[in-house]
C-alpha positions in Angstrom: 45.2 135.4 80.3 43.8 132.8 78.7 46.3 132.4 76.0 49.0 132.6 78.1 47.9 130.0 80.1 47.9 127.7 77.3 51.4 129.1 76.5 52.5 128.0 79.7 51.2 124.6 79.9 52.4 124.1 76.1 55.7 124.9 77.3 55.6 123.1 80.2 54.3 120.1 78.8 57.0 120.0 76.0 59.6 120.1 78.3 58.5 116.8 80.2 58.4 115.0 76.5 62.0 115.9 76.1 62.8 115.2 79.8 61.4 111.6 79.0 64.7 109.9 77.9 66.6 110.6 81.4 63.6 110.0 83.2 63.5 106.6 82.1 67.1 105.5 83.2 66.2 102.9 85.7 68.5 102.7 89.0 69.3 99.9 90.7 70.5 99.7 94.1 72.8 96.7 95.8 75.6 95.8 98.4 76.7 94.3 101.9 77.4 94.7 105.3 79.6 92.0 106.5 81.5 92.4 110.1 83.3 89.5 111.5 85.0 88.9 115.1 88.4 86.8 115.3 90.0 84.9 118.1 92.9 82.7 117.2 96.7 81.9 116.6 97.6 82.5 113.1 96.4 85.5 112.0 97.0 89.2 112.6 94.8 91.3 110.5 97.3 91.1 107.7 97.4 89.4 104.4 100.0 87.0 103.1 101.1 83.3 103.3 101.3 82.4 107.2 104.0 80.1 108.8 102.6 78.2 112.0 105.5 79.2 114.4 106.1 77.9 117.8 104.1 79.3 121.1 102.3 82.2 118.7 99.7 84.4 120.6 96.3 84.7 120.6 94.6 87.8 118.9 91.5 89.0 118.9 90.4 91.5 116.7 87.1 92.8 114.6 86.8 93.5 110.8 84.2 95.3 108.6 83.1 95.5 105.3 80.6 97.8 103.3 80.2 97.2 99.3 77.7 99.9 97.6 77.2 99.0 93.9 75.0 101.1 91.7 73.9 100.3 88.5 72.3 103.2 86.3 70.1 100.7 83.1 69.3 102.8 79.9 67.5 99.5 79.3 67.9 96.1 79.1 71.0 95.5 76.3 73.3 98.9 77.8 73.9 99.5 81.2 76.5 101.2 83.5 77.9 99.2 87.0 79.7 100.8 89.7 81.0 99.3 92.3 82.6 100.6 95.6 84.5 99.3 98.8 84.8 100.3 102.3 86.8 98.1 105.0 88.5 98.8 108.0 89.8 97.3 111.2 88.2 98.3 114.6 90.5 100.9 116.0 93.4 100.9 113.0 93.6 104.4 112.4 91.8 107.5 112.0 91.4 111.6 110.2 93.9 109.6 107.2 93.5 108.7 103.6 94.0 104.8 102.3 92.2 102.1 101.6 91.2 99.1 104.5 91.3 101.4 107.7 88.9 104.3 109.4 88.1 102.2 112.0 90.1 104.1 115.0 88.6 106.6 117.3 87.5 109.6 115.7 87.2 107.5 112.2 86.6 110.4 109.3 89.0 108.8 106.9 88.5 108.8 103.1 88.8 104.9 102.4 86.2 104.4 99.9 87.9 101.9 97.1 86.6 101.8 93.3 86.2 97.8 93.0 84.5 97.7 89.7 83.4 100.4 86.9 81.9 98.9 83.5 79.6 98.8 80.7 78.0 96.1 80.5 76.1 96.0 76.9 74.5 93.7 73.9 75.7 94.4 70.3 72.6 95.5 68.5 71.1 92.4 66.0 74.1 89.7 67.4 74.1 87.6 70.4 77.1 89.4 71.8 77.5 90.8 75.5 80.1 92.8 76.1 81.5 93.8 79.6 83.8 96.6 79.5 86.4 98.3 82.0 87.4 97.5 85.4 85.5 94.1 86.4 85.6 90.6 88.0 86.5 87.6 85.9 85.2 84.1 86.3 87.9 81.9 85.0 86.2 78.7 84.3 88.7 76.9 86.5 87.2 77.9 89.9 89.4 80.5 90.8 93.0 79.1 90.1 94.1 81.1 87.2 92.6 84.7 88.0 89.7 85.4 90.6 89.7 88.8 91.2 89.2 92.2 89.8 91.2 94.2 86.3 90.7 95.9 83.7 90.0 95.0 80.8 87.2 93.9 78.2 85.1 90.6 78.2 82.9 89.5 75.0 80.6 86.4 74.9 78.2 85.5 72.3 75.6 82.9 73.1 75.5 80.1 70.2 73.3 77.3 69.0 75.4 74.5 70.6 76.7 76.7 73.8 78.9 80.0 73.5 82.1 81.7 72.1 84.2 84.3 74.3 87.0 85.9 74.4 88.8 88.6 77.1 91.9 90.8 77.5 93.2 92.1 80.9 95.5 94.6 81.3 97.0 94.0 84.7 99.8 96.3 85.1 101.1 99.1 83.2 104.1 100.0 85.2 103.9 103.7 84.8 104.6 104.7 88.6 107.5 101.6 88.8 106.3 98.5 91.2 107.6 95.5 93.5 107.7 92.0 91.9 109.1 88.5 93.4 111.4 88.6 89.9 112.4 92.0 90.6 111.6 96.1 90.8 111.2 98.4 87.7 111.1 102.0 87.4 109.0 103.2 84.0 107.7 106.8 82.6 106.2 106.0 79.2 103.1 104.2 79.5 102.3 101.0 77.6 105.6 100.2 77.5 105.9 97.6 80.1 103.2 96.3 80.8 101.4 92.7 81.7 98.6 91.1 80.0 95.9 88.4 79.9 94.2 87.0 76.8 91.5 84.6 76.8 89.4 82.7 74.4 87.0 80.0 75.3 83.6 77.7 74.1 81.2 76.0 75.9 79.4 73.1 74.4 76.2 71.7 75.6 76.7 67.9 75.0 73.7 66.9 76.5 71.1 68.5 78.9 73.1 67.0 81.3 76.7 67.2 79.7 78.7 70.2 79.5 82.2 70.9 78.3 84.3 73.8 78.3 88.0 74.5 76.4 89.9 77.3 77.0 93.3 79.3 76.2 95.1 81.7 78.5 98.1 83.4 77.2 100.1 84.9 79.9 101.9 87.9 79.0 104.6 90.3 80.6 107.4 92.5 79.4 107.6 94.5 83.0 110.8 93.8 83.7 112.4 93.5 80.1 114.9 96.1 81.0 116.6 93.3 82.9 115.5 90.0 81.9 113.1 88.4 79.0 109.7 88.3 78.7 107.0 86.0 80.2 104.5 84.5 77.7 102.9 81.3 79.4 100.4 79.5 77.5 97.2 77.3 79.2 95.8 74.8 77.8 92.5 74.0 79.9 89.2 71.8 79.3 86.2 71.8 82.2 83.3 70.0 82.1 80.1 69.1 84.3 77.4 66.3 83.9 74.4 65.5 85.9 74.6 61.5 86.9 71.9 61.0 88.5 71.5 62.9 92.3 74.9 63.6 91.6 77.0 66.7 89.9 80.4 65.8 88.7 82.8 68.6 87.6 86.6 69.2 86.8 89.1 70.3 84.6 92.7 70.2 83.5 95.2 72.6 83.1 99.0 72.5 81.0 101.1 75.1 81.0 104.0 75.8 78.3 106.1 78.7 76.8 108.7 80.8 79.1 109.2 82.3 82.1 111.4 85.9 82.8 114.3 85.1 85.0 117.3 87.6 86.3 119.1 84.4 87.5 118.4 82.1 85.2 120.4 81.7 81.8 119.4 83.7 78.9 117.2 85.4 81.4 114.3 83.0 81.4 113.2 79.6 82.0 111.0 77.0 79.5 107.4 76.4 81.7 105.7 73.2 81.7 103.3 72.5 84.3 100.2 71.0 85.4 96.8 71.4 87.1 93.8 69.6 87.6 90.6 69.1 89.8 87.7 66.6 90.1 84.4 67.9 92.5 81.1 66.6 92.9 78.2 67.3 94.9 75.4 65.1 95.8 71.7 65.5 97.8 72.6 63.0 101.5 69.9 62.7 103.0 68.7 66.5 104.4 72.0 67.8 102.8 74.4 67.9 100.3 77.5 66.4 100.6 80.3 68.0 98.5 84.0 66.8 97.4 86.7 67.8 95.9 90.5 67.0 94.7 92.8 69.8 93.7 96.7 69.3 92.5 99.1 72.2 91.6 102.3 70.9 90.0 105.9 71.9 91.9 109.2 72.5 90.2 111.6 69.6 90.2 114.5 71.3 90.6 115.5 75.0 91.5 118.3 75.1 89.2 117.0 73.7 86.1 116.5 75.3 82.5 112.7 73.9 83.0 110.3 75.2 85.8 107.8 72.5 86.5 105.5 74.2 89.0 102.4 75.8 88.3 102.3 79.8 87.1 99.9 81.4 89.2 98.6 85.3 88.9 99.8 87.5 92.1 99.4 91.2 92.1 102.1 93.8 92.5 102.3 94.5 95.8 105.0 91.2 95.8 102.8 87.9 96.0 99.4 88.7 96.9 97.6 86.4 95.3 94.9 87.1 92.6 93.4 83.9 92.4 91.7 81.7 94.8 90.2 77.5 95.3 87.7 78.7 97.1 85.8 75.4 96.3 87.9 73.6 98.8 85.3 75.7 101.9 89.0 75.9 103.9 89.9 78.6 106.9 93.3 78.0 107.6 94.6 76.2 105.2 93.8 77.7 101.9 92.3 81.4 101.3 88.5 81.6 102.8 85.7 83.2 100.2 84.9 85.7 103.3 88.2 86.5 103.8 88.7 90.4 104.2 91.8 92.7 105.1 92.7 89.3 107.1 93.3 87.4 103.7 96.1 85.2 105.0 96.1 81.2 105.0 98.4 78.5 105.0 98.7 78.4 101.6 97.8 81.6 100.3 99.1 81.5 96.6 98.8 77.4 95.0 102.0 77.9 93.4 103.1 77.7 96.9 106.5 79.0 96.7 107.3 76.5 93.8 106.0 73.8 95.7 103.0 73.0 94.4 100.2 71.3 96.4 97.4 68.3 96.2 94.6 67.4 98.5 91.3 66.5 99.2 88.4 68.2 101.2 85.2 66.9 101.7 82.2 68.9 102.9 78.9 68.8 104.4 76.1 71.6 104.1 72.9 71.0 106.2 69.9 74.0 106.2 66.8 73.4 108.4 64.7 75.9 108.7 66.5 79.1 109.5 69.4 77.1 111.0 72.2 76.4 108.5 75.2 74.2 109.2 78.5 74.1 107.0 80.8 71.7 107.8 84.3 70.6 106.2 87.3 68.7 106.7 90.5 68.9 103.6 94.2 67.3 103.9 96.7 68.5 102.3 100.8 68.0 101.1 103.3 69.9 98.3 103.7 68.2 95.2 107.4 68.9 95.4 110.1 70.1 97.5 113.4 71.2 95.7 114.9 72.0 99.8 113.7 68.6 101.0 116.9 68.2 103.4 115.5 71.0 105.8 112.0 69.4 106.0 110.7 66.3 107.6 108.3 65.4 105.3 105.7 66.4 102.1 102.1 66.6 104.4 100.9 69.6 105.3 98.2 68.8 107.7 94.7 68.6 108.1 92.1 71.0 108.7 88.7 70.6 110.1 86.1 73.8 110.0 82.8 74.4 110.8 80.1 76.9 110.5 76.7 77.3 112.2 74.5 80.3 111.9 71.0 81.1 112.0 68.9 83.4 109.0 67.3 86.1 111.2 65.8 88.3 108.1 65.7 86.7 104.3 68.7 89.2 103.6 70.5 89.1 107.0 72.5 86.4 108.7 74.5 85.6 111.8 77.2 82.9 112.2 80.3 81.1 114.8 83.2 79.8 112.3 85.5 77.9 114.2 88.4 75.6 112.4 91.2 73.9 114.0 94.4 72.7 111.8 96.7 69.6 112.6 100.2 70.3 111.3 101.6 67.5 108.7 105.3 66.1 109.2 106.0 69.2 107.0 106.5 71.3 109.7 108.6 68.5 111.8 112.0 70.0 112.9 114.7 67.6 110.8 117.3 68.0 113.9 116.2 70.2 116.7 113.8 72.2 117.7 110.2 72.2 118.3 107.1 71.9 116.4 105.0 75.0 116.0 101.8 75.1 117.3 98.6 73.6 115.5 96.9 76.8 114.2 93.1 77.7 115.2 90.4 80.1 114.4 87.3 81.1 115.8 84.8 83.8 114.3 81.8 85.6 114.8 80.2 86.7 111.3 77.2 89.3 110.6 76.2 89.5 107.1 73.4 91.6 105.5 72.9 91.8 101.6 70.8 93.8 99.6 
């Protein structure tokens, strides 16, 4: 009995050693809960640019959002990130299958959405970290050339002076056919049309206090080849940042050259050159910090010419929702908000702005006492250009002025009131007759718990 007790244990005892291994795979656990209450003018639960209209009505209407991420960590240079999506729309729909809806009686819908799967991993003996498949992207520019979620790989090696990357997207292999603003395609044979994204960038530390940044972006589609050229767009960009004394100053700048695809235009594309740059700063004022910011978008001079002049922005398939963002700017009506959910619609909700362009200013406040927080903002606005002038009574936009005021009840959950209010520009002044549409509002309620 005696020997086969030892037997036993032996047994049992080598099979926790070779258990060890998966036993040591470390999970990690994160998300959100964020649900937000709307009253106002200008939005109806939809996504898209918005056009102030005359005597619009008021809706009111509830949104919710639940993000599960789990991360399974062999150790710390390989690890495997998983993130998933659930929104909906108090009382959209119900017993379906989709993403953003499960909120109507009865809810059981199958909605949860895959927003990011990837290794993330460090090349053995190099300073090399390598993200790889579907992913967010930081673009260096604060959002205006892509802010959102692809495919792809992204490789950055940390040097002596700063660091070295590089990144490829695959944004759309049109496999299943699609809907673009050039066009529609029908395609079978994947990879063979298909758009792109290539990226390689350094970062130089200049000083402890000095930073500079230098990318190129290149660009690429070949989607709709079977009926007009190709799109290859180069950008040009350099960033930087530098402490000056209480102060942060940032910025960059932004060309853009090479061709766009065109049906209508001859040859079947168009020659790009366009422009974008930014200047920010923030600075410590007294119990807050007082931020600033100046965006500008180039427009296209002319709506017939060989050479388009406005700014090439990334939009996704589904015809012009927009894949980037200037989040910076802290707007609500105006421009796309950072909390923006299945009611992602603004003013200006892509910057190329329908090859307008746009420049502007915003100016913000951020004040946290205690467990009372206050964000406040105000940012003007016009196009750069307008090729259909005749039919509009001027360039301005309008002015926004937004607020927020919550309170921290738990060190992971807050409470909030939005509230933002938007004085139309001469933009939206009727040349002959007519009358102006109404000044668009906003006002939210906001719960938000992270962990």
């Amino acid at each position: 009995m005696k020997k086969r007790l030892l037997a036993v244990a032996a047994a049992s005892a080598l099979t926790v050693a070779t258990a060890v291994p998966a036993l040591a795979l470390e999970n990690e656990f994160h998300g959100l809960f964020r649900l937000r209450g709307f009253i106002e003018n200008f939005n109806d639960g939809g996504a898209g640019a918005v056009t102030p209209i005359n005597n619009p009505r008021t809706k009111s209407y509830f949104e919710q959002r639940a993000r599960l991420m789990y991360i399974a960590k062999a150790n710390d240079d390989l690890k495997l990130v998983t993130h998933f999506e659930i929104d909906s729309r108090w009382g959209d729909n119900s017993y379906a299958t989709g993403r953003g809806q499960g909120g109507g009686i009865g809810a059981d819908t199958t909605n949860l959405e895959t927003k990011n799967v990837y290794l993330d991993f460090n090349i053995p003996s190099t300073p090399v970290n390598v993200k790889l498949g579907i992913q967010g992207f930081d673009d260096g520019y604060k959002g205006i050339i892509f802010n959102n979620d692809a495919a792809g790989v992204v490789a950055k090696a940390k040097t002596g002076f700063g660091s070295l990357g590089g990144a490829f997207f695959r944004f759309d292999d049109a496999v299943t056919g699609g809907s673009y603003l050039e066009g529609t395609v029908t395609n079978t044979t994947p990879g063979y049309l298909t758009r792109d994204l290539v990226n390689l960038n350094a970062k130089f530390n200049v000083t402890k206090d000095v930073k500079l940044g230098a990318d190129w972006y290149l660009l690429y589609s070949d989607v709709l080849r079977q009926t007009q050229d190709r799109t290859a767009i180069n950008m040009f960009g350099v960033n930087a940042e530098a402490k000056v004394g209480p102060a942060t100053i940032d910025g960059f700048v932004l060309y853009q050259t090479g061709k766009l695809g065109s049906a209508a235009a001859i040859g079947n594309s168009q020659k790009v050159s366009a422009f974008a740059g930014n200047v920010g700063a923030k600075l410590k004022a007294g119990p807050g910090t007082l931020r600033t910011n100046a965006l500008y978008i180039s427009g296209d001079k002319s709506s017939s010419s060989s050479v388009r002049n406005d700014f090439q922005t990334v939009a996704d398939r589904t015809v012009n929702q927009a894949a980037h963002a200037f989040y910076a700017a802290e707007m609500q009506i105006l421009l796309r908000n950072k909390y923006n959910m299945n009611s992602d619609r603004a003013i200006v909700q892509n910057l190329n702005n329908n090859r307008q362009g746009i420049y502007g200013g915003f100016v913000g406040y951020d004040l946290a006492i205690d467990k009372f927080f206050v964000f406040s903002n105000v940012g003007a606005a016009a196009i750069s250009r307008d090729t259909n002038g005749a039919n509009r009574g001027g360039d301005f936009l309008g002015t926004e002025v937004n607020t927020e005021v919550g309170y921290k009840l738990f060190d992971n959950m807050t409470t909030s009131v939005q509230a933002g209010y938007m004085f139309l520009g001469n933009y939206y002044k009727p040349v002959t007759t007519g009358s102006w549409p109404e000044n668009p509002y906003t006002a939210k309620v906001q719960v938000n718990y992270t962990f």
